[in-house]
N, C-alpha and C positions, 0 to 999 in steps of 0.2 A: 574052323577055329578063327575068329574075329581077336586079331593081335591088339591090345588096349592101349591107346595113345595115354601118352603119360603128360601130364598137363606141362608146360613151359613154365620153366623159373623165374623170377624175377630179371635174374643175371643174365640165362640165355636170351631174354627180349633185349635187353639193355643191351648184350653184346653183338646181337644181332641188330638192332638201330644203330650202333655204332659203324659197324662195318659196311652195313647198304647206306649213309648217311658221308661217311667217309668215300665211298665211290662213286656218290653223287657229285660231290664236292670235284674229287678230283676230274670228274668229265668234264663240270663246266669250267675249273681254270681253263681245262683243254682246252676248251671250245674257245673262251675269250683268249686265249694265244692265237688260235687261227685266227679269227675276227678281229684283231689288233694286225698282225703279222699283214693278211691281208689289204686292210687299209692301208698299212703301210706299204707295203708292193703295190697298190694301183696307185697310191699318192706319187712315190715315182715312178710311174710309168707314165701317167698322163700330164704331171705337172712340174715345169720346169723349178729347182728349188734351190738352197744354199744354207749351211747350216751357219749359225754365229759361229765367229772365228777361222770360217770358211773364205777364202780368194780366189781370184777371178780374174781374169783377162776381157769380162763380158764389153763388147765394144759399144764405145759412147754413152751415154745417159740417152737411153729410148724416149723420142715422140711420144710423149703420149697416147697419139692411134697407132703406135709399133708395138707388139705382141711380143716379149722377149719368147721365142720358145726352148732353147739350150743355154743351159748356164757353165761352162767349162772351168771346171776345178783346175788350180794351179796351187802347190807347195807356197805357201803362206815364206817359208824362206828364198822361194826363188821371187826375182823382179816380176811385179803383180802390180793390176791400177786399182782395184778394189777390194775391200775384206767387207764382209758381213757383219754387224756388229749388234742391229736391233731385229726385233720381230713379233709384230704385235697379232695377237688372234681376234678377228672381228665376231662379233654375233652370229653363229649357224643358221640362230631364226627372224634372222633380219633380210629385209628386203634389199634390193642392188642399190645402193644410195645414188649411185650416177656418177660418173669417170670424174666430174669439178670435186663433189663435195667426198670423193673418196681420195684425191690427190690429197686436199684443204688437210685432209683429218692425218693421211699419211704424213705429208709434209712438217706437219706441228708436232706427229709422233719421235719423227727423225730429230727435229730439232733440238725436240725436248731431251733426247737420248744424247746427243751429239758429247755431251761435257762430259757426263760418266763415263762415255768408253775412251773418246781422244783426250782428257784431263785440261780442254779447251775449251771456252768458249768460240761458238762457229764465226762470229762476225773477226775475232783474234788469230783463225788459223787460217794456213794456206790451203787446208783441204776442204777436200768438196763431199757433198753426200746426193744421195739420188735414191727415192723409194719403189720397188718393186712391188706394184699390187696386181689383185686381180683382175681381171678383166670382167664385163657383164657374162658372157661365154662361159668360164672357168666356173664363175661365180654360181649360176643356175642350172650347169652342167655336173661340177664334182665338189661342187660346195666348196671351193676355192675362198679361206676367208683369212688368210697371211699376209699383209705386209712385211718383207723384209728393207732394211736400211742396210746401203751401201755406202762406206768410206772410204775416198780415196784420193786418187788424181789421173784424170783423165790422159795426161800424155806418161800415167804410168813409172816406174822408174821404183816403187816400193818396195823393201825387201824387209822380208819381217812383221809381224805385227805394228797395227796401230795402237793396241791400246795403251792408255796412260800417254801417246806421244807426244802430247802436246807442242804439234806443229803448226 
């Protein structure tokens, strides 16, 4: 005896798209949390970084051919010489501009940033900034394209944020 397949309702396909449709869905958020998650885990693992609003004890304003590689966190309320305050993203699919004209561009971005977050103009205040960019290595390596801006003072002594400080 041949049991007769009874034709599919409109409803059962419908309900049936719906739930293979629905568990497609939720596999690839999955997937893009691991694939974001991930990026995020090798980004600090291999590349030294600092979040805005983020301080620092990092020593001196780096040479240009000095390689910051450890950025050490300090409590923004304890005595700190730097906070984080900008951080621009460069082009993924841009070529290494070259250590001059990636300072140049750094430089003018810090600048540019300096009044919105310290509520000074830079040439009026007694603090200083200094840009953390990539290196050529970083940059071709792990596609390193962050400039972050640092505000502060070098012999240190800050406690608290800078923003609005207009010092």
């Amino acid at each position: 005896m041949n049991p007769t397949r009874r034709p599919r309702t409109p409803a059962v396909l419908a309900a049936t798209l719906a739930a293979a449709s629905a568990l497609f869905l939720t596999a690839c958020e999955t997937l893009d949390g691991r694939i974001e998650q991930f990026q995020q885990d090798f980004g600090k693992a291999t590349l030294p970084s600092i979040a805005i609003g983020e301080c620092t004890n990092l020593e001196g304003t780096p040479p240009e051919e000095e390689e910051v590689t450890h950025i050490p966190r300090v409590p923004c309320g304890t005595p700190h010489k730097w906070e984080a305050y900008a951080e621009l993203q460069l082009e993924l699919t841009a070529d290494f501009p070259g250590d001059e004209a990636l300072t140049s561009q750094a430089d003018d971005f810090c600048w540019d940033e300096f009044f919105a977050f310290a509520g000074i103009d830079y040439e009026d205040s007694e603090l200083e900034f200094f840009p953390l960019t990539p290196t050529e290595d970083g940059w071709k390596t792990v596609r390193d394209r962050t400039v972050t801006c640092l505000i502060g003072l070098e012999d240190g002594g800050i406690t608290g944020t800078l923003k609005d400080a207009q010092r």
